[in-house]
C-alpha positions as CSV (number, residue, x, y, z in Angstrom):
1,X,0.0,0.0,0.0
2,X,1.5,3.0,-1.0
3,X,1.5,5.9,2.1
4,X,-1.4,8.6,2.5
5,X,-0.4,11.8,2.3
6,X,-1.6,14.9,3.5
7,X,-2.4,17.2,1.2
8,X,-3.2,21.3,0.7
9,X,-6.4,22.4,-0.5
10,X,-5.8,24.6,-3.7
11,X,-2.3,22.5,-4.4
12,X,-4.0,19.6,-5.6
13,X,-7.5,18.4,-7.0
14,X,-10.1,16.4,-4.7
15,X,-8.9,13.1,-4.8
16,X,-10.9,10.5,-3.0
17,X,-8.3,7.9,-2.3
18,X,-4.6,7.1,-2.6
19,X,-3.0,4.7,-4.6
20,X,-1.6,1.3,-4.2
21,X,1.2,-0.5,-5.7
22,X,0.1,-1.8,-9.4
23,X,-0.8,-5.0,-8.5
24,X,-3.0,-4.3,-6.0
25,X,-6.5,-2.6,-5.3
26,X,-6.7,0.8,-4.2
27,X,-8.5,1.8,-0.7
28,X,-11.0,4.7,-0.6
29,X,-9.6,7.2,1.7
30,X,-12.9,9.5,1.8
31,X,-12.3,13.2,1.9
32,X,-8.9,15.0,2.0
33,X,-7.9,16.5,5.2
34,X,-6.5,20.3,5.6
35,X,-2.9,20.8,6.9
36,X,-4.0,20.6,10.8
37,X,-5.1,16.6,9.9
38,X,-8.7,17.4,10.2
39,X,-11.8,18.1,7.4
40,X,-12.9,21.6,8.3
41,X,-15.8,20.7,5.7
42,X,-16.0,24.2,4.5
43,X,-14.9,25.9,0.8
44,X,-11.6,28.1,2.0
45,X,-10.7,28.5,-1.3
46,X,-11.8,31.7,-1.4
47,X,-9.9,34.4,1.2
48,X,-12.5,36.3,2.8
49,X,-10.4,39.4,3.1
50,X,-9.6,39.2,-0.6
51,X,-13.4,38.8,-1.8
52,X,-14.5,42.1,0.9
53,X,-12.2,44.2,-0.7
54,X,-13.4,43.2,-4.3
55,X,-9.7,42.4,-5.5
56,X,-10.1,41.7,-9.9
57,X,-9.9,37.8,-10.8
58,X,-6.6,36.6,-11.1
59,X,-4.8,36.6,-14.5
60,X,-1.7,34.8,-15.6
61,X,0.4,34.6,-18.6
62,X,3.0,32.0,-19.4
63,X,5.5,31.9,-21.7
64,X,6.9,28.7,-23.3
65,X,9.9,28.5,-25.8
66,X,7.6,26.5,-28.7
67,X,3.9,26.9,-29.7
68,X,2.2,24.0,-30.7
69,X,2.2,23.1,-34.1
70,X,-1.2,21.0,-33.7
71,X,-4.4,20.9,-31.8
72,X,-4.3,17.2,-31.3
73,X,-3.3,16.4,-27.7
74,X,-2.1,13.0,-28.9
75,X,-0.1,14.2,-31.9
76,X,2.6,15.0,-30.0
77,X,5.8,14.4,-27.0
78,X,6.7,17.8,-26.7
79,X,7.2,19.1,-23.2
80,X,5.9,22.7,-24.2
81,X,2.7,20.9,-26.1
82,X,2.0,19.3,-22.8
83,X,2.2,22.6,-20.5
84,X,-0.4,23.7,-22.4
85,X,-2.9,20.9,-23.3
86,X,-2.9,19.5,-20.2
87,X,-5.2,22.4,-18.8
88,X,-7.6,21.3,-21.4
89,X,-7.0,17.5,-21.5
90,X,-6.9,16.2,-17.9
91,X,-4.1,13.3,-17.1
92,X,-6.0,10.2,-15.7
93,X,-3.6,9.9,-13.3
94,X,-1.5,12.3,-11.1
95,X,2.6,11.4,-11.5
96,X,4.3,12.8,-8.5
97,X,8.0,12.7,-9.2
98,X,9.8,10.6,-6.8
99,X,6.4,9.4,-5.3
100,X,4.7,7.4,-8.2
101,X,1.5,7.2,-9.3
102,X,-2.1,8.2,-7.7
103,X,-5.5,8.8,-8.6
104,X,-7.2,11.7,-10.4
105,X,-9.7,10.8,-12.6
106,X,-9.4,7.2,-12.0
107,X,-10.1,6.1,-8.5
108,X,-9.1,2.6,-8.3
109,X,-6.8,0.4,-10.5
110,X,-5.5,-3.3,-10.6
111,X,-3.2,-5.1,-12.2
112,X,-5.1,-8.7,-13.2
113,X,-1.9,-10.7,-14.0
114,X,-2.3,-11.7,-17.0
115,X,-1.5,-8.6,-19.4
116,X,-3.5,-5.8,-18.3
117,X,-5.4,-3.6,-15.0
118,X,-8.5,-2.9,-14.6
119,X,-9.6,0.8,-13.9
120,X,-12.1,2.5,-12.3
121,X,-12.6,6.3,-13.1
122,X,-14.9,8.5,-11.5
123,X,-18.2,9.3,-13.0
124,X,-19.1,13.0,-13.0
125,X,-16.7,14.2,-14.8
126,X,-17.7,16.2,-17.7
127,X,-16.2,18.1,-20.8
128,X,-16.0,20.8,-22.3
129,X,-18.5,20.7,-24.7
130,X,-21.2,19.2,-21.6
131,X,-20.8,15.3,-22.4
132,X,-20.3,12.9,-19.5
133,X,-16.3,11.3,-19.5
134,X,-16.7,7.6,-20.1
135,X,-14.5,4.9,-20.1
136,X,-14.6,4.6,-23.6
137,X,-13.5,7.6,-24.2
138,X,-10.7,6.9,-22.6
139,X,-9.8,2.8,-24.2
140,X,-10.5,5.2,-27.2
141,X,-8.0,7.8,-26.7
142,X,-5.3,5.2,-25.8
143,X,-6.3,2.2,-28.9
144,X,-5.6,6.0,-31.5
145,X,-2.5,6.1,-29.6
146,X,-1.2,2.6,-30.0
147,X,-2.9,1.1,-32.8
148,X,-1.4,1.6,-35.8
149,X,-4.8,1.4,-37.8
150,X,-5.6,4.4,-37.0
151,X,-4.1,7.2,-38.8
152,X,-2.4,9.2,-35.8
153,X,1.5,8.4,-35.9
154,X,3.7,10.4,-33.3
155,X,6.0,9.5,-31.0
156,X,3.3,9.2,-27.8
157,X,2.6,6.0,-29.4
158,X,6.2,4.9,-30.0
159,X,7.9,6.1,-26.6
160,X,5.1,7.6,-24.6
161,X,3.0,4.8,-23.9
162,X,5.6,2.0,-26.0
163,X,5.0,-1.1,-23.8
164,X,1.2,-0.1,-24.1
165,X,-0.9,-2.7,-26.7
166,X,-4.4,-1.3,-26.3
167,X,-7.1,-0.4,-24.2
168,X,-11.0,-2.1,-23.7
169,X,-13.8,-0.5,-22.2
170,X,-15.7,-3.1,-19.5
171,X,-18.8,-1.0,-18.7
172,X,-19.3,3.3,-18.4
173,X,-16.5,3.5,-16.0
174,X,-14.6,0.4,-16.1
175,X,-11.9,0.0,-18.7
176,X,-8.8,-2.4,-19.1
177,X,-5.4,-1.5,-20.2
178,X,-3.3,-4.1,-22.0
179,X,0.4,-4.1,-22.1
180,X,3.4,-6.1,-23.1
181,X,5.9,-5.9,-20.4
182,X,5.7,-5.9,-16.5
183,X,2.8,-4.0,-15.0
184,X,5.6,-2.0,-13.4
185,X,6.5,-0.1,-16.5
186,X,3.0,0.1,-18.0
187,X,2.1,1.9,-14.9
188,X,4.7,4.9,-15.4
189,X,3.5,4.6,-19.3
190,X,-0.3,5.2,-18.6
191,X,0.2,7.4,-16.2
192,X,2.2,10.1,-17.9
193,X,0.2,10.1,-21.0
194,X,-3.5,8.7,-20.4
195,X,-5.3,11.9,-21.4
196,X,-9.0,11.3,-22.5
197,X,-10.4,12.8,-26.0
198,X,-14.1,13.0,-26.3
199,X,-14.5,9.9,-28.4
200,X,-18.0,10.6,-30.4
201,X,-17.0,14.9,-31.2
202,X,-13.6,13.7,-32.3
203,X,-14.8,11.1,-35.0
204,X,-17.6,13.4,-36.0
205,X,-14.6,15.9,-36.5
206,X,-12.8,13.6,-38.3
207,X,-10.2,12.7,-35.2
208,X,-10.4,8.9,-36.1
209,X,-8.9,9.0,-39.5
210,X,-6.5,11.8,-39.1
211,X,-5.2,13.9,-36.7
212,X,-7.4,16.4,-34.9
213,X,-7.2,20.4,-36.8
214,X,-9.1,23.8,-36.5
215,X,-8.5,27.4,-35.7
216,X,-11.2,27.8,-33.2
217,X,-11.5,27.3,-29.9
218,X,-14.8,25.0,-30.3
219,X,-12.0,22.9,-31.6
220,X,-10.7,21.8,-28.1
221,X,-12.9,19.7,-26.0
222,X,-11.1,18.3,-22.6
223,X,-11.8,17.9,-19.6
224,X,-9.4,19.9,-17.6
225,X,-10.3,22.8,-15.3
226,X,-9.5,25.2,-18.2
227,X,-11.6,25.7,-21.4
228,X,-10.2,27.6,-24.5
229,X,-11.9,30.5,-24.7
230,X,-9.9,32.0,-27.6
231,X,-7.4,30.7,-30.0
232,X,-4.6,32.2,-32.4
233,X,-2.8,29.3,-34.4
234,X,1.3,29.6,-34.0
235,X,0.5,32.7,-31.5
236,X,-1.1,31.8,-28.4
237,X,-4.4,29.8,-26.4
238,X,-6.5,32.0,-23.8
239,X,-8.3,29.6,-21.3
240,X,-10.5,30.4,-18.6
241,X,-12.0,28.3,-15.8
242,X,-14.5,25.8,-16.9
243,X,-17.7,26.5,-14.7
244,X,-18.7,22.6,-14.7
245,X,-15.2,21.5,-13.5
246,X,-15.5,18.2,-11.2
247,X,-12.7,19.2,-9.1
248,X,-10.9,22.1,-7.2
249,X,-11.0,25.4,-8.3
250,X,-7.7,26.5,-10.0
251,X,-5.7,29.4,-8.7
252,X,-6.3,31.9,-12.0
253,X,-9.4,32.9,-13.8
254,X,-7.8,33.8,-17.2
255,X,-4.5,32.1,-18.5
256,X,-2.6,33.4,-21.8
257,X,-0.4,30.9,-23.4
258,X,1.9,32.1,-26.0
259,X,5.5,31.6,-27.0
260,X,9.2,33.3,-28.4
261,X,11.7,30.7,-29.0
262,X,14.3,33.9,-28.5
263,X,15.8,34.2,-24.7
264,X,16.4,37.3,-24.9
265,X,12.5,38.0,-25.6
266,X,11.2,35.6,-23.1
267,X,13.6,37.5,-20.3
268,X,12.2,41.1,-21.5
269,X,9.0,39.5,-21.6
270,X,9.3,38.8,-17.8
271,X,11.0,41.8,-16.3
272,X,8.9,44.4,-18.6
273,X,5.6,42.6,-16.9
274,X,4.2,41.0,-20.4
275,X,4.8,38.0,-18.6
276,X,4.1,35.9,-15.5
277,X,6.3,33.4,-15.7
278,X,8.2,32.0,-18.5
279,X,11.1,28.8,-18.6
280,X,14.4,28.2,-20.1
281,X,16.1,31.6,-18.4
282,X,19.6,31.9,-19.5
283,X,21.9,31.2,-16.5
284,X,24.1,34.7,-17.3
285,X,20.3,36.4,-16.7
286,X,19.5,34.7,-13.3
287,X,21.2,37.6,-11.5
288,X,18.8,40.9,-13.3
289,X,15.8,38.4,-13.2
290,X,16.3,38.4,-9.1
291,X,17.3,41.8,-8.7
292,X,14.1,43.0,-10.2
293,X,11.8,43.8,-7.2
294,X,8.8,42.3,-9.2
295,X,10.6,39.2,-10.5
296,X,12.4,36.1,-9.2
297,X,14.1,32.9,-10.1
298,X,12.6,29.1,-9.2
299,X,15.0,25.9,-10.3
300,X,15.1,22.7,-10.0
301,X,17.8,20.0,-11.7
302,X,15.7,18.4,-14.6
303,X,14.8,14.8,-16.2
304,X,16.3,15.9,-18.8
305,X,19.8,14.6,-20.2
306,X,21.8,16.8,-22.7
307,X,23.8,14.2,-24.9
308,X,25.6,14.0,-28.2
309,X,24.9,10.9,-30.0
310,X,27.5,8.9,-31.9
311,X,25.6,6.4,-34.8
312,X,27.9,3.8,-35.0
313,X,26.8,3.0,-38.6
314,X,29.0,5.3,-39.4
315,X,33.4,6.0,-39.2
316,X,34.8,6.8,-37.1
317,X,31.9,6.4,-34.3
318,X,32.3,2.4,-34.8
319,X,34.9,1.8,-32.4
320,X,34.0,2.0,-29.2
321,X,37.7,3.3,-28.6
322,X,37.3,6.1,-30.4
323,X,33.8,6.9,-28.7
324,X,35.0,6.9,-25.4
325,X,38.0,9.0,-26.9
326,X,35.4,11.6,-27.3
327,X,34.2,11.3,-23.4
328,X,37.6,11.5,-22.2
329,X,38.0,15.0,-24.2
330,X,35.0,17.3,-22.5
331,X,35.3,18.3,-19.4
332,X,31.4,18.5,-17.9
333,X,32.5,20.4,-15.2
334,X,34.4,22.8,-17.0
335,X,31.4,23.9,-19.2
336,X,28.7,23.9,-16.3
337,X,31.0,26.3,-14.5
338,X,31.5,28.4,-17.1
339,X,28.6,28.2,-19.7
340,X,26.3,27.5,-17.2
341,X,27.2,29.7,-14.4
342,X,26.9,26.1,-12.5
343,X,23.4,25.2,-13.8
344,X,23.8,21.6,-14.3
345,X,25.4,18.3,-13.2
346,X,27.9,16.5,-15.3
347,X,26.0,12.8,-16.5
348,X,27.5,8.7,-16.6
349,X,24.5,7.5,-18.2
350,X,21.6,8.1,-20.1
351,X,18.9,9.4,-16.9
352,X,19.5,11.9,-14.3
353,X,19.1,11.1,-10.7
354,X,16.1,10.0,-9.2
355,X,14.8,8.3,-12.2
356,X,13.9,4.6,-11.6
357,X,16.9,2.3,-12.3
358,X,19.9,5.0,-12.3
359,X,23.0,3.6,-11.4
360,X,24.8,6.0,-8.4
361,X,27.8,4.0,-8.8
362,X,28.7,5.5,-12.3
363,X,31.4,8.1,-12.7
364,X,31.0,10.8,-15.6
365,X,34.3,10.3,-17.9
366,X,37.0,12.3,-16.4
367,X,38.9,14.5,-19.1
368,X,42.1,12.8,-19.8
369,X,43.9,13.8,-23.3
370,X,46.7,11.0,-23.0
371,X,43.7,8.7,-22.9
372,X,41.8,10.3,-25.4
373,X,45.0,10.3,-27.7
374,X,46.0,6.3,-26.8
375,X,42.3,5.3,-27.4
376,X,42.3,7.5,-30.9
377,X,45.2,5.4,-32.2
378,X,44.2,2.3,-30.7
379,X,40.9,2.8,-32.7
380,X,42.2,3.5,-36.0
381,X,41.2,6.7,-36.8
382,X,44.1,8.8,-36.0
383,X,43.9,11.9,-38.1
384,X,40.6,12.0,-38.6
385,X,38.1,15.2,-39.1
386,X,34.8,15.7,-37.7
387,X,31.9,18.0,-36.9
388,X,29.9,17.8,-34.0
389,X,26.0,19.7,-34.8
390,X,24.3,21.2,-32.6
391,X,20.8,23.7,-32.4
392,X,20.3,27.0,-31.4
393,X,18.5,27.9,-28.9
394,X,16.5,24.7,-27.8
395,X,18.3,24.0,-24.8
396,X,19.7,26.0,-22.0
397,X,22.9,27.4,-23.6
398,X,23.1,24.8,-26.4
399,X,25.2,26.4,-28.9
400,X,28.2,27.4,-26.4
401,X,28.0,23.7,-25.2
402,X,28.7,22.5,-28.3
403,X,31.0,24.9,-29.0
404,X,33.0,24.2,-26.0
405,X,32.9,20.6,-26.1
406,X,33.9,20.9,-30.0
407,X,36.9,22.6,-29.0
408,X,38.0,20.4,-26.5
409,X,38.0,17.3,-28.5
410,X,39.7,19.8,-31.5
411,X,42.8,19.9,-29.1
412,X,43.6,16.3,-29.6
413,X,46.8,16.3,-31.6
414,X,45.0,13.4,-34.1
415,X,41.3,14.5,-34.2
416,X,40.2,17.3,-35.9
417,X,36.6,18.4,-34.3
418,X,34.2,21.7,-35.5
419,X,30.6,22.5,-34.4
420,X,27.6,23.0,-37.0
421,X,25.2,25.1,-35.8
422,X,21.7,24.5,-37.2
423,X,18.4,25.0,-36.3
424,X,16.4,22.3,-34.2
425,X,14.5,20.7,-36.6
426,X,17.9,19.3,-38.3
427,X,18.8,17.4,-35.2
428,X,15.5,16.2,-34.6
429,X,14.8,14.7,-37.9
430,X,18.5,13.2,-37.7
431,X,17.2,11.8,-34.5
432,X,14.1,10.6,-35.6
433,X,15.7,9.0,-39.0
434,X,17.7,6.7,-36.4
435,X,20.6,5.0,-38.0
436,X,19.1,4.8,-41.7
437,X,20.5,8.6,-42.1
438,X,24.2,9.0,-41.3
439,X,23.9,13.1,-42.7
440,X,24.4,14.3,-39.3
441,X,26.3,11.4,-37.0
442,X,27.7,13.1,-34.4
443,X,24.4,15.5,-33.1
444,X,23.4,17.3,-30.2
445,X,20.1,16.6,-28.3
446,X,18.5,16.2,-25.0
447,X,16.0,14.2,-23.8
448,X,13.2,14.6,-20.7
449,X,12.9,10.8,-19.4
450,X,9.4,12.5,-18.2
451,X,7.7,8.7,-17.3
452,X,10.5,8.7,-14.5
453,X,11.7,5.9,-15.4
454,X,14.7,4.6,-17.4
455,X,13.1,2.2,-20.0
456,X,11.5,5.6,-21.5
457,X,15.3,7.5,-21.6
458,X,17.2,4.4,-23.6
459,X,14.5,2.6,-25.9
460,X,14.2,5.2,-28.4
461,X,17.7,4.9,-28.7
462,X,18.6,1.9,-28.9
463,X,15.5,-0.5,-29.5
464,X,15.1,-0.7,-33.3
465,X,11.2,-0.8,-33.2
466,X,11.4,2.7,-31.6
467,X,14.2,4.0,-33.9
468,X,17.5,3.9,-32.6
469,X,20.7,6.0,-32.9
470,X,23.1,3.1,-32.1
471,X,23.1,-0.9,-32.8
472,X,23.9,-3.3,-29.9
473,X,22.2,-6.4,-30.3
474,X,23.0,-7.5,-26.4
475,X,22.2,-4.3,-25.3
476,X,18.9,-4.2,-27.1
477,X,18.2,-7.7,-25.5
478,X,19.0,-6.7,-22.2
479,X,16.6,-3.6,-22.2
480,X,13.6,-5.4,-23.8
481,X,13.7,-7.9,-21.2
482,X,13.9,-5.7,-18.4
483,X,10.5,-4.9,-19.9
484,X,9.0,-8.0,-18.7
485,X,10.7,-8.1,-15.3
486,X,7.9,-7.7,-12.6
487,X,9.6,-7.5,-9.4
488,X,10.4,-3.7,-8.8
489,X,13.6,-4.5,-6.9
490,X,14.7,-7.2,-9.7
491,X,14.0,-4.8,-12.2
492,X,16.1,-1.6,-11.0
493,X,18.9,-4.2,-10.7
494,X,18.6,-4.7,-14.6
495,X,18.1,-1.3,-15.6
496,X,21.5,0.1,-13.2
497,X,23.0,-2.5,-15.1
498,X,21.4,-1.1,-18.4
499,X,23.3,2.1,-17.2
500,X,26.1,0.9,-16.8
501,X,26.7,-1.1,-20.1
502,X,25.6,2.4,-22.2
503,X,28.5,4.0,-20.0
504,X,30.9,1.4,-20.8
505,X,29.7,1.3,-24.4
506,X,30.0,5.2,-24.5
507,X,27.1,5.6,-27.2
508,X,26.9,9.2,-27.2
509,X,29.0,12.0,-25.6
510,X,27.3,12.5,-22.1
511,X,27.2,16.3,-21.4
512,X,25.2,17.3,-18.4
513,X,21.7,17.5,-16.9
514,X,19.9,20.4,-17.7
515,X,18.8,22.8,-14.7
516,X,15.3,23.8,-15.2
517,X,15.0,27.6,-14.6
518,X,12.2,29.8,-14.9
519,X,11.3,33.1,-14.6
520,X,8.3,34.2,-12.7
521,X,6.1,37.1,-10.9
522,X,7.6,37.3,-7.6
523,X,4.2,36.9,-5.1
524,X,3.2,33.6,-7.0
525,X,4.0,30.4,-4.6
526,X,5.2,27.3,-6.9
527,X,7.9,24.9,-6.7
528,X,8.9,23.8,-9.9
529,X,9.0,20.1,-11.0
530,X,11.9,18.0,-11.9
531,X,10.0,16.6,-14.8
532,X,9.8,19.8,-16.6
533,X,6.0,20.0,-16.0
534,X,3.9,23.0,-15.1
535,X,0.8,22.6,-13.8
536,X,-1.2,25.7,-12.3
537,X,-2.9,24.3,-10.2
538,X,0.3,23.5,-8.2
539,X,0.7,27.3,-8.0
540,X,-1.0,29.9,-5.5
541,X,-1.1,33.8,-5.1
């Protein structure tokens, strides 16, 4: 049984229980309890002194770096997408980072042994548009996610929600979710990314045969505590509290959600009051965004990874040797000190701390030229020229990592290294393309292992179903039968030891973790998330 917590009204939504383990059944814990341990049984979400002295409704206006590109909140694994359309689209479950998984919509879960779990969601819950939330909708929303009949392709299928096989509805509020591996891992899958589409408007507006477009704000139909109220494609989404919401009240009345893929916009955005909070401050601004009276600075170390993979279909990233020749260049350290202004830890392995089945007994490669130099000749490739590329703008100070780390490799006396600066959707397409496009070996990217666990931060790259930047046939073994393993403690074993073969086999060049830090209006109260997600409903003012 997992532990009861105690929990603050406004912080979360009302949940009527607490979760157990996945193979067991939930128990109903009734009505939450204020901080004092005891149910004052009275709405104190409105502060009396506030509503006597007629204070205007509360307003917000967040910032991302990148505006969706689609409507469909299942056409997409973008972290931004998600900041957004989870407002609209409610998550069935609530992921606490470090905690696991517990209930929101659904209320009770099992895992039946044989392939699947049984859910129970609650059944006043209502969207949008006024129709009742059934469990169909949601077997629905997760078959267009998994099936590949239907005409929706993105990565939520493929990485999201990749040990996922389909989903049944048993009656209006009873569904099963079938899987493939160990209830374990479906469990982080389905909880991340079960988010319910209203099953009967979305076929009538074509949803099932093709992915989900409009321009109005009839077009979006969750049901979140926001509704869209207006709608600019590639400039911004107005919501504002749905009226008909099933459970707590969110903090704001109106929230504007636009974007500027520029730092130095988002950061003028902030301290010139256009904004409310924004993400991905540069680390050199930190310092102005603090000394402004009205603004501060919230951080937390991230999911996310920053890496440089090496496709070893193609010369000279082959030999192992000459891969971990690369490690031995780049001084982590180094860069987060100085690029970072110390934003960052230096990485061993594909996942950042706290992320189910990291291995604390890796060391990040230590820079060491005479290494670097031996391992170059013992690989073959002495001489050799390369060019490390890199975006612009995507992640914290991407460009100037690169940069760095290209010049520290460029000192070895029989490598020859430069860094290609491009925009993002280079490297994501070479990433995507896995190992069948070579254009682009040696690339820059990061990655958010936002499930919180380790299966979701190494299959893309290196199981060949999910498209993969590097070939191991043992390693691929080892991580799809991790998949499988049920016992939790049995299963971290196999993923440390995951870990620790990708260090060993030195795949990419391992950078650092990324520091999320955002800029926000000084008298909201929020602690950021490690898993990059911002929900406002975690906020208060």
């Amino acid at each position: 049984m997992r532990k009861q917590r105690t929990l603050r009204r406004r912080k979360v939504l009302k949940l009527t229980g607490t979760a157990t383990a996945a193979t067991g059944m939930m128990a109903m814990a009734g009505c939450i309890s204020t901080d004092d341990g005891e149910d004052d049984g009275e709405d104190d979400d409105v502060d009396d002194t506030e509503a006597a002295n007629g204070d205007e409704p509360e307003d917000i206006t967040v910032t991302l770096t990148e505006f969706p590109d689609t409507i469909d909140p299942l056409d997409h694994i973008t972290g931004d997408y998600f900041d957004i359309y989870d407002h609209i689209y409610e998550p069935v479950f609530e992921f606490d980072p470090g905690e696991g998984i517990f209930p929101w919509i659904a209320e009770e879960w099992e895992a039946t042994g044989d392939g699947s779990t049984e859910v129970r969601i609650r059944d006043d819950v209502m969207f949008h548009n006024g129709d009742t939330l059934t469990a169909d909708d949601i077997a629905w929303t997760i078959e267009r996610s998994v099936d590949p009949d239907f005409a929706l392709v993105s990565d939520l299928g493929q990485f999201g929600l990749g040990s996922i096989t389909g989903a049944e509805a048993i009656d209006e509020t009873h569904l099963e979710i079938f899987y493939s591996g160990a209830p374990g891992l479906a469990e982080f899958e389905f909880g991340n990314y079960a988010r319910a589409m209203n099953r009967e408007w979305a076929e009538d507006l074509g949803a099932g045969d093709d992915v989900l477009s409009g321009d109005s704000p009839e077009d979006f139909n969750g049901t979140g505590p926001y509704e869209v109220v207006e709608y600019e494609p590639e400039v911004e989404i107005v919501v504002e509290k749905f009226d008909d919401y099933w459970g707590e009240e969110p903090p704001f009345d109106r929230v504007t959600f636009n974007a500027d893929g520029e730092s130095s916009g988002r950061y003028n955005a902030l301290i010139t009051g256009e904004t409310d909070l924004t993400i991905n401050i540069l680390p050199e601004d930190v310092g102005d965004v603090r000394d402004n009276e009205d603004t501060d600075i919230r951080n937390v170390p991230s999911f996310r990874t920053i890496f440089c993979p090496m496709k070893n279909s193609v010369e000279p990233y082959d030999s192992q040797e000459f891969r971990q020749a690369m490690n031995y260049c780049v001084d982590q350290q180094e860069i987060i000190d100085t690029i970072l202004s110390g934003f960052g830890t230096p990485t061993s392995q594909p996942v950042s701390p706290d992320i189910n089945g990291y291995n604390p007994d890796l060391e990040p490669y230590p820079q060491d030229y005479d290494m670097a130099e031996s391992l170059v000749e013992e690989s073959g490739y002495g001489g050799i020229e390369i060019e490390l590329t890199a975006p612009q703008g995507r992640y914290v100070n991407d460009a100037e990592i690169a940069e760095r780390a290209a010049d520290m490799i460029d000192e070895l006396p029989n490598v020859d290294c430069s860094a290609n600066i491009v925009d993002f959707g280079t490297v994501s397409d070479e990433n995507a393309a896995g190992l069948d496009d070579p254009t682009h070996p040696f690339y820059m990217i990061g990655w958010g292992t936002v499930t919180g666990d380790t299966d979701y931060g190494v299959q893309g790259f290196f199981v060949p179903e999910a498209t993969r930047s590097f070939a191991d046939e043992d390693l691929t073994d080892a991580i799809v039968a991790s998949q499988s393993i049920e016992d939790p403690d049995e299963r971290v074993a196999a993923l440390q030891e995951i870990n620790a073969t990708i260090h060993d086999l030195a795949p990419w060049l391992f950078l650092n973790v990324q520091e999320s830090i955002y800029g926000i209006r000084e008298d909201i109260q929020w602690d950021p998330r490690p898993d990059e997600t911002i929900y406002l409903w975690e906020m208060d003012v």
